[in-house]
C-alpha positions as CSV (number, residue, x, y, z in Angstrom):
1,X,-3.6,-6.4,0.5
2,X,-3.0,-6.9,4.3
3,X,0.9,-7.5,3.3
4,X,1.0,-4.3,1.5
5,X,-0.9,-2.4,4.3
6,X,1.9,-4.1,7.0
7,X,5.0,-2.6,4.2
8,X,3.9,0.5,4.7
9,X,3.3,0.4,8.3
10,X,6.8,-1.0,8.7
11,X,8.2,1.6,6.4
12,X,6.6,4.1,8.3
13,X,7.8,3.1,11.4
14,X,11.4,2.9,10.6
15,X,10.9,6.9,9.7
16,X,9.0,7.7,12.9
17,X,8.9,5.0,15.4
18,X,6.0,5.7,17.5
19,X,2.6,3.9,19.0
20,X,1.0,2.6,15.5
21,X,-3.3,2.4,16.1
22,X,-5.1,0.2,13.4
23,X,-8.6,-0.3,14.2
24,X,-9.7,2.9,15.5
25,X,-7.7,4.9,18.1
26,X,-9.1,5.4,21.6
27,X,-9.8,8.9,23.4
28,X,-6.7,8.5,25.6
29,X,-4.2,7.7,22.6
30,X,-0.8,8.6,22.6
31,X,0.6,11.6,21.0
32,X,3.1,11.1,18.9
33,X,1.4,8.1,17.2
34,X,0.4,7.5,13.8
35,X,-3.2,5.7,12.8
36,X,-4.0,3.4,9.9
37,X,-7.5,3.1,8.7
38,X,-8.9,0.8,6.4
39,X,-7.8,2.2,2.4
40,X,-10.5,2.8,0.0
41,X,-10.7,0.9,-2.7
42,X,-11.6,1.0,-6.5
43,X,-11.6,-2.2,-8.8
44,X,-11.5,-1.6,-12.8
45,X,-10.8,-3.5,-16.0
46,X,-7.2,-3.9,-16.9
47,X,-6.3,-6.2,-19.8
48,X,-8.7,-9.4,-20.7
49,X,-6.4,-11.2,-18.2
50,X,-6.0,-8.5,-15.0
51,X,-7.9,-6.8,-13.3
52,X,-6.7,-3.9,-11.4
53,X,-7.7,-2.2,-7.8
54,X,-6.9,1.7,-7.3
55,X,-5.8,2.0,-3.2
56,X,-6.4,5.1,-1.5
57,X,-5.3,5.2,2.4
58,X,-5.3,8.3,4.3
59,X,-2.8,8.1,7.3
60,X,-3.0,9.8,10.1
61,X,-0.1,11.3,12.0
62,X,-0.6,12.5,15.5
63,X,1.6,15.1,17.3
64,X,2.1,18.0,20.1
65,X,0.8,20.7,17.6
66,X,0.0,20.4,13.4
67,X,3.4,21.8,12.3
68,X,5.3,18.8,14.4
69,X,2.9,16.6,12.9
70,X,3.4,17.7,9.1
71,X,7.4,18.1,9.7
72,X,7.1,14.0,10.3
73,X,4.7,13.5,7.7
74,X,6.8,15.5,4.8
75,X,9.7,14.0,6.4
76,X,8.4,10.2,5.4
77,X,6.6,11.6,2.1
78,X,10.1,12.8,1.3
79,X,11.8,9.4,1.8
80,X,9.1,7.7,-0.2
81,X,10.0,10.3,-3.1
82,X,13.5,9.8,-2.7
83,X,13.0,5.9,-3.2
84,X,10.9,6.6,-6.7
85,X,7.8,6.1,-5.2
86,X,8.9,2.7,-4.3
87,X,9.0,1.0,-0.7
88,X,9.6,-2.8,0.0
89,X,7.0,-5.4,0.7
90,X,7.7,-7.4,3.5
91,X,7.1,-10.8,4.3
92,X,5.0,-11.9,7.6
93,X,8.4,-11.5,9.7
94,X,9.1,-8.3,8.4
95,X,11.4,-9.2,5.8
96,X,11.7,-7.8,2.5
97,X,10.3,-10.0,-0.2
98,X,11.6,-8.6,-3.2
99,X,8.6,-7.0,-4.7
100,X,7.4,-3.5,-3.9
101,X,4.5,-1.0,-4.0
102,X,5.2,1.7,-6.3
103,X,2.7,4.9,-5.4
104,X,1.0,6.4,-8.2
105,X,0.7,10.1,-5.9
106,X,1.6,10.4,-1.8
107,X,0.0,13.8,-0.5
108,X,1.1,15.9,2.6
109,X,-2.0,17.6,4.4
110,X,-2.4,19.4,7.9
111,X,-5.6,18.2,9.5
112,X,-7.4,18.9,12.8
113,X,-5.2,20.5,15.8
114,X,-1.7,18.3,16.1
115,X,-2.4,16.2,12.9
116,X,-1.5,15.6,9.4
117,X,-2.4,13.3,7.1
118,X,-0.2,11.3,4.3
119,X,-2.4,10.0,1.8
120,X,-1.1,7.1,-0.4
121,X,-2.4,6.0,-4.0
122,X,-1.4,3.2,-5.6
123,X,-2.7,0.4,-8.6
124,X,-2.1,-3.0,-8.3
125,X,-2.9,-6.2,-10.4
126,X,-4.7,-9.4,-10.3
127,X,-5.3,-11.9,-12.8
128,X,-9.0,-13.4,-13.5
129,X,-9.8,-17.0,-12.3
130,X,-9.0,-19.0,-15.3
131,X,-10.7,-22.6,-15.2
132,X,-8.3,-25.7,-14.8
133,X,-7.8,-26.8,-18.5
134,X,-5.3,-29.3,-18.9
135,X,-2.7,-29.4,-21.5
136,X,-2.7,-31.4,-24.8
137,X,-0.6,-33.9,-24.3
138,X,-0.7,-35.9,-27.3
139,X,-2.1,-34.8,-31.3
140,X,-2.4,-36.9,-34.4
141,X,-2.9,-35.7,-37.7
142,X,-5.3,-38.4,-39.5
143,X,-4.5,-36.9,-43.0
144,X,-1.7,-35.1,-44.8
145,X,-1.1,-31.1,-45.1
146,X,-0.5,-29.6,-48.9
């Protein structure tokens, strides 16, 4: 999950390179910046071998006044819609890996004074543990098939 969160703070900052805050962002932050919470999270049933998580992250895009803050937001929801939903996942370097996050819905809201928000849904997949069971190697038939 933190790979995916880092894509889309990478993405992001390509579209609107400004100060990034990730924990929580201090009472003398910078405007422009952009802050990335923790996402919410739902885990569901799948198939009998996945189990899939919902991700919901609200971003938070800081500016001079709310309709400079929702120009930048639309701006990057609009990239992300002209890619199909789809941005890259990059590796720990900040290279692309090959797979991608497809978002299921990305919503453009103004906030509070000077921000707007970009909220981001997306599934993704995991398989159960499935216990070590090692393969037949070797089978012999002790009496004839008719």
């Amino acid at each position: 999950m933190n790979q995916e969160i880092g894509s889309i703070m990478g993405f992001f900052y390509k579209v609107f390179p400004v100060k990034i805050y990730e924990l929580e962002v201090p009472t003398d932050f910078v405007v422009p910046s952009m802050y990335f919470p923790f996402p919410r999270v739902f885990d569901g049933n799948d198939s009998n071998q996945t189990y899939m998580k919902t991700y919901n992250l609200s971003i938070k895009l800081f500016h001079h006044d709310s309709k400079q803050a929702y120009r930048e937001a639309e701006n990057i929801a609009e990239k992300i819609n002209g890619n199909r939903n789809v941005i890259p996942l990059l590796d720990i370097k900040g290279l692309e890996t090959g797979d991608y996050i497809r978002f299921t819905r990305v919503e453009v809201r103004i906030g509070d004074r000077g921000v707007a928000n970009i909220i981001l849904h997306w599934d993704s997949r995991y398989y159960y543990h499935q216990p070590e069971i090692p393969a037949i190697q070797y089978l012999e038939f002790e009496s004839g098939v008719k």
